[in-house]
C-alpha positions in Angstrom: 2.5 1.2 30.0 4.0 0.3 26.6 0.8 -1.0 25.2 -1.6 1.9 26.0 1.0 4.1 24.5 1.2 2.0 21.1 -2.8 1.9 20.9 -2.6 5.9 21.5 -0.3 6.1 18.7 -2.3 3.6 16.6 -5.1 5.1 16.9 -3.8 8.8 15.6 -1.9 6.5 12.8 -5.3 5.5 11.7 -6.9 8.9 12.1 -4.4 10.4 10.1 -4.8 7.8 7.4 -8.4 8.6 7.7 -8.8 12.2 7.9 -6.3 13.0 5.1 -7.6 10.2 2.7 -5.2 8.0 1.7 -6.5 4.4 3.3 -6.2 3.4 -0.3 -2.6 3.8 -0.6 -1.8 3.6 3.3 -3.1 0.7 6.0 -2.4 0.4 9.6 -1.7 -3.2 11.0 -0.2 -4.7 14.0 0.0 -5.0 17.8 0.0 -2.1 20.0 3.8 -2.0 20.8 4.8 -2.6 16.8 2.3 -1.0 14.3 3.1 -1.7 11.2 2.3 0.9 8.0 1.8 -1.3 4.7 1.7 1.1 1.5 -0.8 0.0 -1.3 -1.0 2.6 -3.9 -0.3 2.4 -7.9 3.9 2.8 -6.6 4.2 1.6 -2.7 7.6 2.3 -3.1 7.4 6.2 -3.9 4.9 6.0 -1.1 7.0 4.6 1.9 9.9 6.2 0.4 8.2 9.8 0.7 6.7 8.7 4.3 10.4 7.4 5.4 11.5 11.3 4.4 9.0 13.5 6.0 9.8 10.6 9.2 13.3 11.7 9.0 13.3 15.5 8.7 10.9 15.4 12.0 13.9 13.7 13.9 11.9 9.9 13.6 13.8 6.9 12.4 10.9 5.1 10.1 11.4 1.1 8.3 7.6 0.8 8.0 6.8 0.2 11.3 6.5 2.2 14.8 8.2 0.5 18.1 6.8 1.7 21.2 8.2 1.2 24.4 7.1 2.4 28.4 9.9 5.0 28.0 8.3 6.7 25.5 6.4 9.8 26.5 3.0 11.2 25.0 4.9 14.3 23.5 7.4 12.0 20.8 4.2 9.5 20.2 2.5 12.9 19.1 5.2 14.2 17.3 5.5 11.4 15.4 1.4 11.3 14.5 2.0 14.6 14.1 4.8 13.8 11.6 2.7 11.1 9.7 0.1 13.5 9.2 2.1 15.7 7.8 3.0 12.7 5.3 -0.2 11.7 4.5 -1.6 15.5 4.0 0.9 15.6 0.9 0.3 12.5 -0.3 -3.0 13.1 -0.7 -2.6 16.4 -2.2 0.4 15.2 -4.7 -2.4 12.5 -5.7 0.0 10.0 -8.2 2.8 12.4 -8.5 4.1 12.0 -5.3 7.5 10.9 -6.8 9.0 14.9 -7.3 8.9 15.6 -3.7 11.6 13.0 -3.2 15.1 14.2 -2.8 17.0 11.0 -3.4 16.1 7.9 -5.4 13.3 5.5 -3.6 14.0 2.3 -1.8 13.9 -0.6 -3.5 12.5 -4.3 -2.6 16.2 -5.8 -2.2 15.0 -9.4 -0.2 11.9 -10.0 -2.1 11.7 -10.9 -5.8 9.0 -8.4 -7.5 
């Protein structure tokens, strides 16, 4: 069902968090069938900006958080760990200059004053 699928993809969320790490600069949150990614770092922004990127070029449409559904099948949940992985892996290894391997300007916070 939907909500074993969302704790399998939680749980390789937080492993890839963990085993590249970057749970300074990346959190997992949430309920199974919405996890949430909150981005902490010195520039959040460059952060979920980069992670929305590498979402994108693997095929995944990325705001922050992950929607699972029942229709969903084990293959796109891994994909898309497998994905986020691939994020975090150069985060890590770009440390604080994670900004030059984004090819377009960074979102900005547009409904929240700074």
């Amino acid at each position: 069902d939907s909500e074993d699928k969302g704790v399998h993809l939680m749980a390789g969320l937080r492993r890839a968090v963990a085993e590249n790490g970057v749970g300074d600069r990346i959190r997992i949150s949430g309920e199974p069938q919405r996890s949430v990614v909150s981005f902490l770092g010195p520039d959040p922004l460059i952060d979920k900006s980069f992670v929305q990127q590498a979402m994108q070029d693997a095929g995944f449409l990325f705001n922050g958080s992950f929607f699972t559904c029942a229709r969903h099948t084990t293959e796109e949940l891994t994909s898309a760990v497998s994905a986020f992985a691939g994020a975090c892996q150069v985060i890590a290894d770009a440390g604080d200059d994670i900004r030059r391997h984004l090819r377009g300007q960074p979102v900005e916070a547009v409904f929240r004053a700074p």
